[in-house]
N, C-alpha and C positions, 0 to 999 in steps of 0.2 A: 504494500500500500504506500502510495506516496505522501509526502511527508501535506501538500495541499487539502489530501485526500483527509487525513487524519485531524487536520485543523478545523475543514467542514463540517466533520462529523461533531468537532466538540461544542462549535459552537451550533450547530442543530441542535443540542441535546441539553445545552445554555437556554436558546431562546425557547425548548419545550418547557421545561422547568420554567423558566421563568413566568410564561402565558399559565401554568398551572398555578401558580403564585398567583399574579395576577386575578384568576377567575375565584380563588378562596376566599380575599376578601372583599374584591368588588365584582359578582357573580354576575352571568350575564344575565337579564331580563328573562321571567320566566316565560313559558309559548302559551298558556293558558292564564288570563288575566279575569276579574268580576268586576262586578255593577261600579264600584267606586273607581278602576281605572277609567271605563267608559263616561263614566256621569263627570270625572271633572279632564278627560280630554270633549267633550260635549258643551259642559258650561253648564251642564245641567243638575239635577240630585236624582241617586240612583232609584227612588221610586218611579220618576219617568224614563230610565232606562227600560224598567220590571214594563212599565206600559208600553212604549218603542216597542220592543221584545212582543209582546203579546197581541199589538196590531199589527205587525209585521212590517214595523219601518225598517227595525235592523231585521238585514239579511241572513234567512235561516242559514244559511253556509259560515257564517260566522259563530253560531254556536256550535257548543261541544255537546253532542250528543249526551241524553240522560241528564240533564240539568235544567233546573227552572221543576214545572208543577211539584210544589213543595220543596223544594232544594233552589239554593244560590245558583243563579244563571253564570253561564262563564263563557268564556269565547274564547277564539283562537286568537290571542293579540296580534300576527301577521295581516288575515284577515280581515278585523275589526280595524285594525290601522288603516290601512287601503280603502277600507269602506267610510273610514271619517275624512282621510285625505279627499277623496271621491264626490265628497256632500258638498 
C-alpha cells in the first residue's frame, strides 16, 4: 500500500468518527415530526393542525400511517416540509 494510500484511509476514518461525534450531540432532525412542528412552521396552534388533518387540507401522503383517530397525528417531516414550502 502506498504510503498516499495509507494517509486517505486515516483520514476517512478521522472525518467518520468525527461526523459520528458530531451526530451524538447535535442529532440530525428526526423523519417523523407532530402537530406542534406543523402548527408553529404554519403560524398556527396545533388544534387547527388536528382540523387541516381531518378536512383534508394537509395531504394524506404526509401522514404516517396508524396515527390521528385517538393517537397524536404525525407526518413525515420530508413530506410535510415540501407541502408547507408548496402553500
Amino acid at each position: 500500500m502506498k504510503k498516499s494510500d495509507e494517509l486517505s484511509s486515516v483520514f476517512a476514518d478521522i472525518a467518520a468518527n468525527l461526523a459520528r461525534i458530531a451526530d451524538h450531540f447535535d442529532p440530525p432532525p428526526p423523519d417523523k415530526v407532530g402537530t406542534p412542528y406543523v402548527a408553529e412552521r404554519l403560524g398556527c396552534t396545533t388544534d387547527y393542525v388536528a382540523v387541516m388533518v381531518r378536512e383534508g387540507a394537509i395531504p394524506h401522503h404526509c401522514l404516517v400511517p396508524g396515527t390521528g383517530t385517538g393517537k397524536p397525528w404525525k407526518f413525515f417531516r420530508d413530506r410535510i416540509d415540501r407541502w408547507i414550502e408548496q402553500r
